[in-house]
N, C-alpha and C positions, 0 to 999 in steps of 0.2 A: 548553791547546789539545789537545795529546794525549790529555788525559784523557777530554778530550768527545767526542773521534772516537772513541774505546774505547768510550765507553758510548752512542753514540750505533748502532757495530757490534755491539757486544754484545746489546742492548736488542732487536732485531727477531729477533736469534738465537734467543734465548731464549724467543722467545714461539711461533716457530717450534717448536722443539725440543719444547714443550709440549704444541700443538696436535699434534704426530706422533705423542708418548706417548700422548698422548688417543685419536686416530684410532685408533692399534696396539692400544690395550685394549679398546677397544669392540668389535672385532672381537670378543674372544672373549668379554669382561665388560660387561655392562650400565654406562656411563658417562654419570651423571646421569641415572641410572632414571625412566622415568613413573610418577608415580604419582598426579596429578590431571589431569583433565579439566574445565579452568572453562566452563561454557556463558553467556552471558547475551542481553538482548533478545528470548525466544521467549515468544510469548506464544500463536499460533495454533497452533507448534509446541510439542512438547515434547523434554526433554533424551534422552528417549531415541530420540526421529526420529533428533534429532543424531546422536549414539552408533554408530545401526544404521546411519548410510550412510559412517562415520570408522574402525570398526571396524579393517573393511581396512587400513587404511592407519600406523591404532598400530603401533610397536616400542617393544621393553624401553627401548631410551635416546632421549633427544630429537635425540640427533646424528643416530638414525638415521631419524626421522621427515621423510617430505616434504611440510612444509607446502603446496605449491603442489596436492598429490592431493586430503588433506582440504578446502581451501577450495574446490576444482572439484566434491568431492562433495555438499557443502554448497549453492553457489549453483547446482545443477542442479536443487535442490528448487523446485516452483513457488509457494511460499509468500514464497521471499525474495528481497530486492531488491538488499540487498549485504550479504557476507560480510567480515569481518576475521579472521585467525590469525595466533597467534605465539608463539615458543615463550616459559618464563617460567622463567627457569636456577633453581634447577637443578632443579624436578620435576615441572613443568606445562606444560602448553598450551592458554592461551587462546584459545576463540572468540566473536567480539561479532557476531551475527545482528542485520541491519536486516531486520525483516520488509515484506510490502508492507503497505498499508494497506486495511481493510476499505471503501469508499466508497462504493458504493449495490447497489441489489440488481437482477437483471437478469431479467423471466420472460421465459422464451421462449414460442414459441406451441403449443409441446410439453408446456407445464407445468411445465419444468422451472425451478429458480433456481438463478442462477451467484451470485457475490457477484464486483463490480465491483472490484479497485484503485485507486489515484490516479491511475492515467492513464485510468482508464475500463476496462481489459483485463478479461475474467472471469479468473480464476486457480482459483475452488475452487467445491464446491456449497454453497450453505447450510448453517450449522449453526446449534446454540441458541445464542440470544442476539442472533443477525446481524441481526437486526430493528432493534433499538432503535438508532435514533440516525440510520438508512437510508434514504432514497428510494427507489422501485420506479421503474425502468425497464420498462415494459411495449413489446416490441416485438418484432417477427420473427431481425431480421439483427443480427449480431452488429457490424458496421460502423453501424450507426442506431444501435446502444446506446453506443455509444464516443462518435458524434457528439453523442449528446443529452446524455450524461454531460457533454461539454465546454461545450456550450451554455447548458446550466444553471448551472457554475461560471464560467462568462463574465458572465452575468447578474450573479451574486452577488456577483463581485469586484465590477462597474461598479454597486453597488447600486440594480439595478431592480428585483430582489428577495430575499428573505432565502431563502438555502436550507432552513434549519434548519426554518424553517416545510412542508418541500417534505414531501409524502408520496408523493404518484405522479408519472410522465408517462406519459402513454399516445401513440404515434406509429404511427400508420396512412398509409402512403401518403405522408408528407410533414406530414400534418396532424399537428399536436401540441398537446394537451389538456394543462393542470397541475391536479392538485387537492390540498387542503389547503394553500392558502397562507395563508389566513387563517381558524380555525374550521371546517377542510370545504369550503371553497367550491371548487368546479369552474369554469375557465376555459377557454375554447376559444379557441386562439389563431388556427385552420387554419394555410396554405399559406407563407403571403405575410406580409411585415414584420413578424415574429413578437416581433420584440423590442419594436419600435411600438405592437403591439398590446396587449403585454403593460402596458407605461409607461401608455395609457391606460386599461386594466381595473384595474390598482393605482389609480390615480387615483380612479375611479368607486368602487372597494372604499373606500377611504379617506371618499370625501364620503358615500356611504351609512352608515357608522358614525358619523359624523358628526349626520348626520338620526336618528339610531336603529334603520335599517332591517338586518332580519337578513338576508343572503344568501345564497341557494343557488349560482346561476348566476352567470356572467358570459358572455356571448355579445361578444369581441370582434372577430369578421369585420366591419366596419363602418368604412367611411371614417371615417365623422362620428358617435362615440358609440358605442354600446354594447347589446347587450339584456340585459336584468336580468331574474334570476327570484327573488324572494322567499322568505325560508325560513318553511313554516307551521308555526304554533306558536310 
């Protein structure tokens, strides 16, 4: 029983007494030197963004590093969505970067293009490559573009239609237009029960491929049906 109370007082002594050695020599000696910097996850970034905005905040030993600086320098970048650090005994410090996601493209009425994240937000301008895989959001206000972005992935989850197929939306005043849902076709949804509309211009696209007929149009403003415009050639 004595023995265990000894080693049981000893035991947190010890580790104390160790961690003070530690503390006391780092002060003047580098204790568990840096000497890697592991980056992962950056793919819109690169390791040297990392780097340049961490810099700061490296010292010789990892005791003396404040992970809580580099991670805030990190998710200050408007690229990413969440940051993880830590350190990795005894000569590294890892960072694992969740970047946002590229999600559709946004022109504004200026000309310019933002590229969209997964919640709809613009975060950066276009670059090469941004294209493939993207929808264009063609609209004014930057709150329309967030909205349509989410109206479109509402659609797609409750599949009234397939995103992937999506190339544009255009939204003017409330009206919202989709083209390339199927082959290039243009759909005009306007104002009012736009999802409604939409279920029956799917519909119509469907029985016209169906009949063999190519499609240009789809005019769904119409209670009852549809106007169809034919593709020549």
């Amino acid at each position: 029983m004595k023995r265990t109370l000894y080693i049981l007082f000893l035991a947190p002594l010890c580790i104390l007494s160790i961690l003070t050695i530690a503390y006391l020599f780092s002060k003047d000696e580098p204790l568990f030197f840096l000497k890697n910097v592991k980056v992962s996850g950056v793919s819109q970034l690169s390791e040297r963004d990392i780097m340049g905005r961490i810099t700061p905040y490296l010292k010789d030993s990892l005791l003396r590093i404040d992970i809580g600086k580099i991670k805030e320098a990190i998710a200050a970048h408007p690229f990413v969505r969440e940051v993880r650090v830590k350190r990795a005994y005894p000569f590294s410090v890892v960072i694992d970067v969740k970047e946002k996601v590229p999600s559709a493209l946004w022109v504004k009425d200026n000309g310019d293009v933002l590229v969209l994240d997964e919640s709809g937000e613009p975060y950066r301008k276009m670059g090469k490559g941004d294209i493939k895989g993207l929808f264009i959001i063609n609209t004014k206000d930057e709150a329309d573009a967030a909205s349509i972005f989410r109206q479109v992935n509402t659609w797609s989850k409750e599949g009234v239609m397939k995103k992937d197929n999506l190339s544009e939306v255009a939204y003017n005043e409330g009206n919202v237009t989709l083209f390339g849902i199927d082959d290039g076709v243009e759909i005009i949804l306007g104002k009012e029960e736009q999802k409604k509309r939409l279920k029956r211009a799917v519909a119509v696209l469907e029985d016209a491929k169906k009949r063999g007929l190519l499609i240009k149009c789809i005019d769904a403003r119409f209670e009852k049906g549809a106007i169809i415009q034919e593709r020549k050639g």
